[in-house]
C-alpha positions in Angstrom: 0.0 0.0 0.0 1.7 3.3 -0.6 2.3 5.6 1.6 3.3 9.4 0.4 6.3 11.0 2.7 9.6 10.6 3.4 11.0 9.4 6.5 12.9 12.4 9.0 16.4 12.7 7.9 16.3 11.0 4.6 17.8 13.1 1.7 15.8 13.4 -1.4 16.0 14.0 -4.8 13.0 16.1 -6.7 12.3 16.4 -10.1 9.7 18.4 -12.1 8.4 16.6 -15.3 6.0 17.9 -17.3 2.6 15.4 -18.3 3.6 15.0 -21.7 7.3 13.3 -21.3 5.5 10.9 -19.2 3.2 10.3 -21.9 5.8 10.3 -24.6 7.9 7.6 -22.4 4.8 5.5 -22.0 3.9 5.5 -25.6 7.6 4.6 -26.5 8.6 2.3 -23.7 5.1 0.6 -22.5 3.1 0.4 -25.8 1.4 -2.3 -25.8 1.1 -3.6 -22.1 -2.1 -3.2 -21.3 -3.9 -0.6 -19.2 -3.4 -1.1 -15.9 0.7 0.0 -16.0 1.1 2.1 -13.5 3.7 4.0 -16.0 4.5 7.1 -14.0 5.4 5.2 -10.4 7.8 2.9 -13.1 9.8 6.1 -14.6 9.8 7.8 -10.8 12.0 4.8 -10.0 13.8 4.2 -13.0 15.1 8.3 -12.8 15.9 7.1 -9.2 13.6 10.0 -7.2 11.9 10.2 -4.3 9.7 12.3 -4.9 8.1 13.4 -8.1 6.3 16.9 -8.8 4.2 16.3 -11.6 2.3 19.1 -13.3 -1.5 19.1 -11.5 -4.6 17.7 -13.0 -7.1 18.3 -10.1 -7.7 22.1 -8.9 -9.4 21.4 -5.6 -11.9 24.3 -4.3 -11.9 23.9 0.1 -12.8 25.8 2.7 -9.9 28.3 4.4 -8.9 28.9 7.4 -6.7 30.7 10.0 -4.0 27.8 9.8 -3.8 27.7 5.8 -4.9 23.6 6.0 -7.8 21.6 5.0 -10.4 21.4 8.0 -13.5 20.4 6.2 -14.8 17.2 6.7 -16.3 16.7 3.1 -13.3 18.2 1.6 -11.1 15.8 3.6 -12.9 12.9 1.8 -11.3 14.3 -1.3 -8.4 15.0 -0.3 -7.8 11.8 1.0 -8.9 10.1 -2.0 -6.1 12.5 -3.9 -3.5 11.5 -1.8 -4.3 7.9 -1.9 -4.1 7.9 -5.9 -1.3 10.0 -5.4 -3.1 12.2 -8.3 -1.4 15.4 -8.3 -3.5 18.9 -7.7 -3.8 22.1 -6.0 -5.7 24.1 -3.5 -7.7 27.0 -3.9 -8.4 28.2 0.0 -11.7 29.9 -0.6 -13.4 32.0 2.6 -17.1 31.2 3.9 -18.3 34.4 1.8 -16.7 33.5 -1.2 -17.8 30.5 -2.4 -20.8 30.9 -3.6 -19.7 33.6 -5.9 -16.1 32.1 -6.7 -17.9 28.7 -7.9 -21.1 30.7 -9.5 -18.6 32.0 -12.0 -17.3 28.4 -12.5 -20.2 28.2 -14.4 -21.2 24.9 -11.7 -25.1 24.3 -12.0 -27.0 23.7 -9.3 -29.2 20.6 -8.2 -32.0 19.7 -6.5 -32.3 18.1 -3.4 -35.2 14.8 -2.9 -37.3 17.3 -1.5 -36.7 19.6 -4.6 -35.5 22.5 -2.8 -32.2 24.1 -4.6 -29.0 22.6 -3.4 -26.5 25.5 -2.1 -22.8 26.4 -3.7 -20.3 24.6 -1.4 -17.0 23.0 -1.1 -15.7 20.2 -2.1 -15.4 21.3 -6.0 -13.3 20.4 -8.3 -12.0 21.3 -12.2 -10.3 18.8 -13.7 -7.5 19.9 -15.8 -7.3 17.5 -18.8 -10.9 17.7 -19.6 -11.7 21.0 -18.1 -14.4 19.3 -16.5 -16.2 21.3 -13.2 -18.1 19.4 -10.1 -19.2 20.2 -6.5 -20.1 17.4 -4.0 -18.4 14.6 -2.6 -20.3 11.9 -3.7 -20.2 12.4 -7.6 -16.6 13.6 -6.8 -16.0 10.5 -5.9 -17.6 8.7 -8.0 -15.8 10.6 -11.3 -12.1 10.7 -9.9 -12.4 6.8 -9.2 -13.7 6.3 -12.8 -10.7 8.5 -14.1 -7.8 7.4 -11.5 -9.0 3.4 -11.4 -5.5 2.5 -9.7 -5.4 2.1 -6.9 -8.6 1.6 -6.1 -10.6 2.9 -3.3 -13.1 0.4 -2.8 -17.1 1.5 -2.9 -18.6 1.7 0.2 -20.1 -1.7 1.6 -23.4 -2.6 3.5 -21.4 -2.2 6.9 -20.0 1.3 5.5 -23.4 2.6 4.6 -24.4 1.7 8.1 -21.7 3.3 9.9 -21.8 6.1 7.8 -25.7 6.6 8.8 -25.3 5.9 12.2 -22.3 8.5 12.4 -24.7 11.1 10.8 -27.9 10.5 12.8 -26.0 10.6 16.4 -23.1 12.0 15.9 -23.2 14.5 13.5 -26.2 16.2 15.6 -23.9 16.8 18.8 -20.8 17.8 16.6 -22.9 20.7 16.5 -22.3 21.5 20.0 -19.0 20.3 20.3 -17.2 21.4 17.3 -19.2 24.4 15.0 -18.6 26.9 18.0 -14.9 26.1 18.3 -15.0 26.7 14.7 -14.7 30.1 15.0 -11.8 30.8 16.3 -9.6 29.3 13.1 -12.0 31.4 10.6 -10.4 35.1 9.4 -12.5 38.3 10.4 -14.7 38.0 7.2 -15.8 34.0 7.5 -16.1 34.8 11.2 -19.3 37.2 10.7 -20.5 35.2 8.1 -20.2 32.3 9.9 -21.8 33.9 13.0 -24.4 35.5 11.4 -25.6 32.3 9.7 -25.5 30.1 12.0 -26.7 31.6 14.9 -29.8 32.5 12.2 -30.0 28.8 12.6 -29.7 28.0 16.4 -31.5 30.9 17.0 -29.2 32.1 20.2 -25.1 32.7 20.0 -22.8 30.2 19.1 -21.0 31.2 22.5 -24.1 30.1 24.4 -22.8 26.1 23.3 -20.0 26.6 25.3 -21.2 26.3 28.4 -19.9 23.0 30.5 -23.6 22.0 31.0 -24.1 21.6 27.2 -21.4 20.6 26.3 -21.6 17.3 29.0 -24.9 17.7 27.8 -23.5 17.0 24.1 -21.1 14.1 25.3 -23.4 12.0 27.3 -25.9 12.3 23.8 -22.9 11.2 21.9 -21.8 8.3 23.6 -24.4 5.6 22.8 -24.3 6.3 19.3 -20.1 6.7 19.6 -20.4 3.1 20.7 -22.3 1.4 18.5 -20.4 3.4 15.5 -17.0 1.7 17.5 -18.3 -1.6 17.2 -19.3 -1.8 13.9 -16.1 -0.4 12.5 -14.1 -2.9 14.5 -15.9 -6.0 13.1 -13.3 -7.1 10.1 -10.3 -6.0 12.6 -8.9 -9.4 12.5 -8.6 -8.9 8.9 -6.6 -5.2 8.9 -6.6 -2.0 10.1 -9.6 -0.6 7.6 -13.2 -1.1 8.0 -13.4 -3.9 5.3 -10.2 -5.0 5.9 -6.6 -4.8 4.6 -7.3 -2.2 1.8 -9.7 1.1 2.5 -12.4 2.3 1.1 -14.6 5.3 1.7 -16.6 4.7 4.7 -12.4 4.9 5.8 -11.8 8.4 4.6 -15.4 9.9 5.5 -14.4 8.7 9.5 -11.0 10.1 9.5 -11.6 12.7 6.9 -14.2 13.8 10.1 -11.7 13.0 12.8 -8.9 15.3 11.0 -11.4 18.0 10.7 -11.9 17.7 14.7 -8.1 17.9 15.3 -8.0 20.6 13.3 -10.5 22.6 15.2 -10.0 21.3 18.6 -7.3 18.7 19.7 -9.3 18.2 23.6 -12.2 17.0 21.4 -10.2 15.1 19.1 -8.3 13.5 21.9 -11.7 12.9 23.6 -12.7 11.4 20.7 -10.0 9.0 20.4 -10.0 7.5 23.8 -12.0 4.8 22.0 -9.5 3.0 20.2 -11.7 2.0 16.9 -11.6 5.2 16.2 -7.9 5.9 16.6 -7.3 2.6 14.9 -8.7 3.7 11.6 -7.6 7.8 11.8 -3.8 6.2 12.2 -4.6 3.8 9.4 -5.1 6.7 7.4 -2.9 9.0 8.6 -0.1 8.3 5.9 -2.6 9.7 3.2 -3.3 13.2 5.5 0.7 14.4 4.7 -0.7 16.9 2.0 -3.2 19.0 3.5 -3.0 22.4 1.5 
């Protein structure tokens, strides 16, 4: 399984090489072999480097922050899948006020949700370079970069991953609120901060401050912890077979938990650490911790 990094210490070499010489070699060297060559990990070890920086073909649209690094949970999903596939890209930090006009003049068109109200602008979008393609959403982002990047694969979520993603929405995702949207204010720039504020606490209907309070928030972890438990023992139940939820290989009920959990550290490292007292949850966040190194 690869794992992007270098270890502490370790000199490397870096080279720059343009997409088309590593289409020209694999027209010249690997006609003919089939599709599934991975050509460009071949010709990063026959030149001998460590590390390759290939021109990018995903321009990723996240959220920004005080810290300059990825702390949306949905974005993290991609991400993760980017890193995994080691397809190369690059960021474009956008604040809370500026997305929807930033990917309105991507030309990106709106859908419907079931209920046939008009889905909003938000982040995770991407273009993709080679086919100047545009899409917002996680799912059908996906869906489109495993289609493109088939190798290796991130495999679909299962019956057990659908469950555990459900459950982690349902009773977890409803006391996040308390525990993680107020903290998120203080890694948000002047700007996302009053647009932040102002829209959420439209929503609450009180300040965001008032969720601080130690009642509600032992309020908020005492809600959590059935739900927590029940998400634990699911994802534990192929452990004897590797470190993922399905196994030795991951797959994205994987990235969506510790896509979430990165998002907590990110905001707060007490709840993160909080979180992680239960050790399915810090079995699969390590698991997936070599594909979190790139995270701007």
């Amino acid at each position: 399984m690869p794992a992007p990094g270098n270890k502490k210490g370790r000199s490397r070499t870096v080279l720059v090489i343009p997409l088309f010489y590593l289409l020209h070699i694999h027209r010249h060297i690997y006609l003919g072999c089939g599709d599934n060559v991975d050509v460009s990990s071949w010709v990063f070890r026959w030149l001998g480097a460590d590390e390759v920086i290939r021109e990018p073909e995903i321009v990723l649209y996240d959220l920004a922050c005080t810290k300059n690094i990825c702390f949306s949970p949905a974005v993290w999903r991609i991400r993760l899948i980017l890193n995994y596939k080691l397809i190369p890209y690059r960021t474009v930090f956008l604040e809370f006020p500026d997305i929807e006009p930033t990917l309105k003049g991507l030309s990106l068109v709106l859908g419907e949700s079931a209920s046939g109200t008009k889905n909003k602008y938000t982040v995770p979008a991407i273009r993709h370079v080679p086919t100047n393609t545009y899409m917002m959403d996680s799912v059908p982002i996906a869906q489109f970069l495993e289609s493109i990047y088939p190798d290796p694969v991130v495999l679909s979520t299962s019956e057990l991953g659908r469950e555990i993603e459900a459950k982690a929405r349902a009773v977890i995702g409803t006391a996040f609120r308390t525990l993680v949207m107020p903290r998120e204010m203080n890694i948000l720039s002047p700007p996302a901060q009053e647009y932040f504020r102002r829209t959420r606490e439209a929503s609450l209907g009180h300040r965001l401050e008032d969720l601080l309070e130690q009642d509600k928030q032992e309020q908020a972890w005492d809600a959590v912890g059935d739900g927590m438990r029940a998400v634990s023992k699911l994802l534990r139940t192929h452990k004897a077979d590797g470190p993922f939820v399905i196994g030795a290989w991951p797959s994205g009920t994987d990235f969506f938990v510790a896509g979430a959990l990165h998002s907590v550290s990110v905001v707060d490292e007490g709840v993160f650490q909080r979180i992680i007292k239960d050790p399915a949850f810090g079995e699969i966040y390590g698991a997936c911790l070599p594909y979190m190194e790139k995270n701007d």
